[in-house]
DSSP file (Angstrom, degrees, kcal/mol; ACC not computed):
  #  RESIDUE AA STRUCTURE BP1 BP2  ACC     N-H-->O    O-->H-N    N-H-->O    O-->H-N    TCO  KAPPA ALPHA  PHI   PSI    X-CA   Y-CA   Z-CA
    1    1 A X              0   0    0      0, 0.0    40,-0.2     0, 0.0     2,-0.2   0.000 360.0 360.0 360.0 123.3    0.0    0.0    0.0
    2    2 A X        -     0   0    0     40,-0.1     2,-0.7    38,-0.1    40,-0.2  -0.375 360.0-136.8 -84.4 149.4    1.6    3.4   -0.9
    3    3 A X  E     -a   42   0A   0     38,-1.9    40,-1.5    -2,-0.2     2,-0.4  -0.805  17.8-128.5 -92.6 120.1    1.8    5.9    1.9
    4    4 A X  E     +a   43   0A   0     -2,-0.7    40,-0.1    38,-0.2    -1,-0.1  -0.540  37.5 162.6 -73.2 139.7    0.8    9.3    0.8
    5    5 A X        +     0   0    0     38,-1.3     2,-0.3    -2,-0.4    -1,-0.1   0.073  34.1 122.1-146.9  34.1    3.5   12.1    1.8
    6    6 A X        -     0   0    0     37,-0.4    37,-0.0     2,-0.1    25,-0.0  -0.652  44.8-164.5 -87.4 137.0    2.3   15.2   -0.8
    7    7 A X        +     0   0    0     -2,-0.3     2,-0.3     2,-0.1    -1,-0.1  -0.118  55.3 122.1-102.2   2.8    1.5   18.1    1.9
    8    8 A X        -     0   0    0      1,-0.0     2,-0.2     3,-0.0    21,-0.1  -0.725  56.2-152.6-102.8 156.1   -0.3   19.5   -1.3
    9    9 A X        -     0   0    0     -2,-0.3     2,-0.2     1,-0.1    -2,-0.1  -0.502  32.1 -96.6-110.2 156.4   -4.1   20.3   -1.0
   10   10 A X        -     0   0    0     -2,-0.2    18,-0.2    19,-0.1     2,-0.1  -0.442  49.0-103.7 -60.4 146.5   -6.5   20.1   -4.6
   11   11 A X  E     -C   27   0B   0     16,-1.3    16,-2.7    -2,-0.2     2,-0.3  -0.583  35.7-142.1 -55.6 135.5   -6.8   23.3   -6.0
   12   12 A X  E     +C   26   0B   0     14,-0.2     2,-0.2    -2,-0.1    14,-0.2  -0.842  29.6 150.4 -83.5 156.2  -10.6   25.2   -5.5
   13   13 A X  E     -C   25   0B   0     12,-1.4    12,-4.1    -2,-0.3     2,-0.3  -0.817  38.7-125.2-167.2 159.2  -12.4   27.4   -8.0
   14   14 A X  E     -C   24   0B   0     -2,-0.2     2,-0.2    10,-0.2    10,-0.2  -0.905  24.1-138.8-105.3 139.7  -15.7   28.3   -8.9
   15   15 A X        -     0   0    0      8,-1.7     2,-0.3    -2,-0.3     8,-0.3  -0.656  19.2-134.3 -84.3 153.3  -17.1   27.9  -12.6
   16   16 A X        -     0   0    0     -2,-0.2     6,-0.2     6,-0.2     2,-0.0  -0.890  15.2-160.2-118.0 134.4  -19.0   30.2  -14.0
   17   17 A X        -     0   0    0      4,-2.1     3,-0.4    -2,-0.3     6,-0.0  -0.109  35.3-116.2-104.5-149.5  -22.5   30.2  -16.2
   18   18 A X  S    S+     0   0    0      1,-0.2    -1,-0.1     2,-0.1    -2,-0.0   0.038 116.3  61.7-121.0  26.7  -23.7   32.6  -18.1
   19   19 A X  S    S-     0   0    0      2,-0.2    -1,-0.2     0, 0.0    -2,-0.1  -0.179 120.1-113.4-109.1  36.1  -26.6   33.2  -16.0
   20   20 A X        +     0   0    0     -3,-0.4     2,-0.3     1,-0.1    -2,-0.1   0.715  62.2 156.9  90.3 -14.8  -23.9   34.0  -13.7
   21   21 A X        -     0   0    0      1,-0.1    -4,-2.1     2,-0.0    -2,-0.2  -0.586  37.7-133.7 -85.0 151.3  -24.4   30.8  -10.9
   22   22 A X        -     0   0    0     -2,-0.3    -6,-0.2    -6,-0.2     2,-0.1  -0.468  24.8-178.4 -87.7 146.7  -21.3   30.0   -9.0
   23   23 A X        -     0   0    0     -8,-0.3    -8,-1.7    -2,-0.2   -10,-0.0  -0.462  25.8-132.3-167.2 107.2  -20.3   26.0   -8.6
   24   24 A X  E     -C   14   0B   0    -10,-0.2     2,-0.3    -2,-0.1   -10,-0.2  -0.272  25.6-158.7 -60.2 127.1  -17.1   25.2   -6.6
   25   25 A X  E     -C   13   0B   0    -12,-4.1   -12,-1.4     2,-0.0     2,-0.4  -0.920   9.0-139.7-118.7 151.0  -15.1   23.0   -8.4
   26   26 A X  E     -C   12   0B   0     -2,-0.3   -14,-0.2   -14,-0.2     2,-0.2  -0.762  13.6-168.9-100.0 158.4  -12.3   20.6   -7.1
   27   27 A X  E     -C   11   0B   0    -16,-2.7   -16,-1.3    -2,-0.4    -2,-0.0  -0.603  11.9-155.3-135.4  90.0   -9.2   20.2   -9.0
   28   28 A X        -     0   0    0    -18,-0.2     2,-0.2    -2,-0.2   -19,-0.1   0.454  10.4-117.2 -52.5 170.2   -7.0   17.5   -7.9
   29   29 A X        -     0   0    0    -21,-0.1     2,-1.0   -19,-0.0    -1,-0.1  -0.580  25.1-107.2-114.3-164.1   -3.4   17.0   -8.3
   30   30 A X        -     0   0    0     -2,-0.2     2,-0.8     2,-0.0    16,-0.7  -0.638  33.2-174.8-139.9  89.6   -1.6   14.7   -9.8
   31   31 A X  E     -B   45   0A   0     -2,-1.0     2,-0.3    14,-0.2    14,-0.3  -0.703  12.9-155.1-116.7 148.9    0.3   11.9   -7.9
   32   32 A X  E     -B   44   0A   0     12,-1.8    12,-1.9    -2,-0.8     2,-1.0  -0.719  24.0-122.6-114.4 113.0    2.4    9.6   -9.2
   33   33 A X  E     -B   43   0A   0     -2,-0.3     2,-0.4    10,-0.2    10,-0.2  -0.456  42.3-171.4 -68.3  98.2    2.9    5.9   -7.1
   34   34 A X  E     -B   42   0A   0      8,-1.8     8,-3.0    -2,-1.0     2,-0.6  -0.797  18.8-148.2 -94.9 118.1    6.7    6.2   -6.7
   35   35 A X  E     -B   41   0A   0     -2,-0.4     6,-0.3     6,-0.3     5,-0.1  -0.889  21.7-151.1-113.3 146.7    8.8    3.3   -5.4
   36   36 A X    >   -     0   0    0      4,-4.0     3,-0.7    -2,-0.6    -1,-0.1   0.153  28.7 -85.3 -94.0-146.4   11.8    4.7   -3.5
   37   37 A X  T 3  S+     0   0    0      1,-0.3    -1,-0.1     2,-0.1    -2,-0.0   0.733 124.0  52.7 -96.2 -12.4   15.3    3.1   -3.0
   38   38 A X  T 3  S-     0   0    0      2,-0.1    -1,-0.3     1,-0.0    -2,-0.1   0.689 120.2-105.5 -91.8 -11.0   14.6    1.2   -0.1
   39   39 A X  S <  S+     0   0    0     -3,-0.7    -2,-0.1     1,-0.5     2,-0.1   0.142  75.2 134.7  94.9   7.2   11.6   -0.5   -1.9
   40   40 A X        -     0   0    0     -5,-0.1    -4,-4.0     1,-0.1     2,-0.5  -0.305  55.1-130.3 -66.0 156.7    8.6    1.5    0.2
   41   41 A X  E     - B   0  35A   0     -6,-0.3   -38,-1.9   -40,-0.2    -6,-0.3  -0.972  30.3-174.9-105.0 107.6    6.0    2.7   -2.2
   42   42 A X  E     -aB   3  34A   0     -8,-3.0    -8,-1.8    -2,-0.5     2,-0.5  -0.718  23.1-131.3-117.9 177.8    5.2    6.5   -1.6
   43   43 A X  E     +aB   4  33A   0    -40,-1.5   -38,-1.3   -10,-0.2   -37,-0.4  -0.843  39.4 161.7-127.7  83.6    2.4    8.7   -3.4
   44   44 A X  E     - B   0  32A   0    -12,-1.9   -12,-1.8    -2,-0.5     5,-0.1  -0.839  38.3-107.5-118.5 151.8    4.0   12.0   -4.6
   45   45 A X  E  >  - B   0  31A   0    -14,-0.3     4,-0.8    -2,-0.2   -14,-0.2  -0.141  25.0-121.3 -90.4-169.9    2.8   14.6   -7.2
   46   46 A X  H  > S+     0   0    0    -16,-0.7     4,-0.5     2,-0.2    -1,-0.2   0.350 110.1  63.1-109.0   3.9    4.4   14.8  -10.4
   47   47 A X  H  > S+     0   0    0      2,-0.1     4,-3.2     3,-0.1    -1,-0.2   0.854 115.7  35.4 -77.9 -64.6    5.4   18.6   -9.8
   48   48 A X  H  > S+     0   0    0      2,-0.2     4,-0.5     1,-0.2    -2,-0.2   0.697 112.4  51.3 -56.2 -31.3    7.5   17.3   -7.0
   49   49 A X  H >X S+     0   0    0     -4,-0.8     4,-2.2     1,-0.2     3,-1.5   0.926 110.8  58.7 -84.9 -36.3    8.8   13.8   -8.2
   50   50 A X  H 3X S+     0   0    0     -4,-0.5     4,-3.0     1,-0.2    -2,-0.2   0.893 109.5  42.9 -20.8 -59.1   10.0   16.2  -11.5
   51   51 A X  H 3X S+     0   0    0     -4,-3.2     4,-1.7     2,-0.2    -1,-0.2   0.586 111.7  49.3-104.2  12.2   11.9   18.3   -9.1
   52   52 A X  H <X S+     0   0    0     -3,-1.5     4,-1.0    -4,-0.5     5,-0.2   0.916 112.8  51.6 -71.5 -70.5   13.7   15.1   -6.8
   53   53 A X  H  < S+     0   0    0     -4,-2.2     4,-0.3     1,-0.3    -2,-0.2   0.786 115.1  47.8 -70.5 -29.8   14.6   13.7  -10.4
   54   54 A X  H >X S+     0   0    0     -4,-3.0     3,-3.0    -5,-0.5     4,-1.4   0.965 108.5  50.4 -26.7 -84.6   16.2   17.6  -11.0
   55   55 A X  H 3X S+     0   0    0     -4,-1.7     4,-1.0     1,-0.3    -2,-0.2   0.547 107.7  51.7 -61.3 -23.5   17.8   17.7   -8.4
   56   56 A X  H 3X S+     0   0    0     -4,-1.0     4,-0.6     2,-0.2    -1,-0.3   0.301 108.2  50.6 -50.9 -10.9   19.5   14.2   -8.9
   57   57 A X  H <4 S+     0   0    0     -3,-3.0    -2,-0.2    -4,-0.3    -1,-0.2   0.684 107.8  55.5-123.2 -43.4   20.8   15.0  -12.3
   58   58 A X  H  < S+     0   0    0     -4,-1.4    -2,-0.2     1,-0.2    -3,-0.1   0.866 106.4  53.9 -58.0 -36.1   22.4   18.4  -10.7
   59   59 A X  H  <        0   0    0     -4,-1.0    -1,-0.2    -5,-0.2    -2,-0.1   0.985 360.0 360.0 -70.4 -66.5   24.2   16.2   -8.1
   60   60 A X     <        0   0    0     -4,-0.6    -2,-0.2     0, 0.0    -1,-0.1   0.637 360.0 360.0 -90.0 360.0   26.0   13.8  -10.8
């Protein structure tokens, strides 16, 4: 079972009609089942595993 460890929340906004009604929409984010070196399975978004796999390539 992958452990979520994202501190990021969905996005809110409201859509809009064109009479003008409001309707809160959610907009999730987008996480990506990741298994790490030790062989745990974690649940991170893809903004974030993007900027581990950066920072990894800056290193070597």
């Amino acid at each position: 079972m992958a452990k979520n460890i994202s501190n990021r929340k969905p996005n809110v906004k409201n859509l809009r009609s064109h009479s003008l009604i409001k309707t809160k929409k959610k907009q999730g984010i987008n996480l990506q089942v990741v298994r790490l070196e030790n062989g745990q399975r974690v649940r991170i978004s893809a903004r974030e595993l993007r900027a581990i796999k950066k920072d990894q390539k800056v290193e070597a």
